[in-house]
N, C-alpha and C positions, 0 to 999 in steps of 0.2 A: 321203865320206872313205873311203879305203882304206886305206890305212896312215897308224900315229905313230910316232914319234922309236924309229929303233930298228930299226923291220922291214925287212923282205928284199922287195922288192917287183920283179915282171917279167912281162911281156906276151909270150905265147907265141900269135902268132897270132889274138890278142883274148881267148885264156886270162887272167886275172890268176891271179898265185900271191902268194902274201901268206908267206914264209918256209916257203918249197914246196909249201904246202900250197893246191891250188887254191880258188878261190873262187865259187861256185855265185851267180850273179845273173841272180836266175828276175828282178829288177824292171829290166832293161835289154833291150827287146821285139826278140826279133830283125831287127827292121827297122832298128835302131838298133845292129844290132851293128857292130863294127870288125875288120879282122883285121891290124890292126897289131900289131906286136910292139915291143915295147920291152926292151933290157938293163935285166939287174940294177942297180935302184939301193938304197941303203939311205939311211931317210928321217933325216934330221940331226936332232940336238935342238931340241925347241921346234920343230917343224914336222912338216906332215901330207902324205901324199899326195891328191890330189881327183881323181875321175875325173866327167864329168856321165855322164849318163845315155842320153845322145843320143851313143852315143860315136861314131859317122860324121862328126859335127857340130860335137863339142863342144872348146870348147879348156879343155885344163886341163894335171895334171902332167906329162904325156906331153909338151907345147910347152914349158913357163916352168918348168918342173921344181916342187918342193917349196914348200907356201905356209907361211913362218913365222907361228907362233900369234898373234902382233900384227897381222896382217893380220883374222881371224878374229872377229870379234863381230857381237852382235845378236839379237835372238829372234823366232823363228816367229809369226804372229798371224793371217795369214790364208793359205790355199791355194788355189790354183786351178787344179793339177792334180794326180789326173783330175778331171773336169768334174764328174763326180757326186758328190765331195764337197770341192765351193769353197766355201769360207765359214770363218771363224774356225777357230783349232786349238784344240784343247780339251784 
């Protein structure tokens, strides 16, 4: 999740800025970077922005726009990546 209800969100080249303020994502491996750009959108009430992590790869707010928070539930209980610590979230 990158942005909620409210922020300034836009892709400068694979930059994300988050209400101008860049956003440092040491956990998206440069092999996985993107250098799309996307315009300024501001995210609507009750809804978030989601970018994955694979962003070369991944479909997320950048295609289907904004996920309303009814969409959104569930809890964590097991991981399995990275590989060195798969197993229950604690």
């Amino acid at each position: 999740m990158i942005g909620v209800a409210g922020d300034r969100i836009r892709i400068e080249a694979g930059q994300v800025y988050v209400n101008d303020q860049a956003v440092d994502e040491d956990y998206v491996p440069a092999v996985y970077a993107d250098a799309r750009s996307y315009p300024e959108f501001v995210v609507p009430a009750h809804s978030y922005f989601v970018l994955g992590d694979h962003r070369s790869m991944s479909n997320d707010s950048r295609d289907f726009g904004a996920v309303n928070q009814s969409f959104i539930y569930g809890k964590a209980v097991f991981g399995y990546w990275p590989m060195d610590k798969l197993g229950r979230v604690r």
